[in-house]
Steps between C-alpha positions, in 0.01 A plus 500: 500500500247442225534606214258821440731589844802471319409701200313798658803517751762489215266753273497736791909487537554518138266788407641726816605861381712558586661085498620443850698166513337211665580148593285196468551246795486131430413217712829303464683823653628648203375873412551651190577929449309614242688814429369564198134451321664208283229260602228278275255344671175278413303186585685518897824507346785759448819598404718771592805576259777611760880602468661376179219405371410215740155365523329358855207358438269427780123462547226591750505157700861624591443815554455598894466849444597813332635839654654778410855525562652776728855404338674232299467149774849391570596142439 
């Protein structure tokens, strides 16, 4: 994904009103629920504060795409 991609896709998510939860899909298989619009973002990178305060930081060469969630993805 490059990165003007990334950030209009993650501007789009994050300025929703009402904030619907959405997960961003990465190319290693891992997907991260963004439940919440905890995330900074610039120069093709992010990071998403999650639960307890963890961070995940990924960035737009990672990034597969981004959806919005229908529920919370099960592990």
């Amino acid at each position: 994904m490059t990165i003007e991609q990334f950030e209009n896709q993650l501007r789009e998510h994050l300025r929703r009103t009402p904030f619907l939860p959405f997960i961003v899909k990465l190319s290693d298989g891992r997907t991260i629920f963004v439940d919440e619009p905890a995330v900074s973002f610039g120069g093709g990178r992010a990071g998403f504060i999650g639960p307890d305060e963890y961070v995940e930081f990924f960035d737009c060469e990672q990034v597969e795409r981004i959806e919005l969630a229908s529920a919370e993805p099960t592990t």
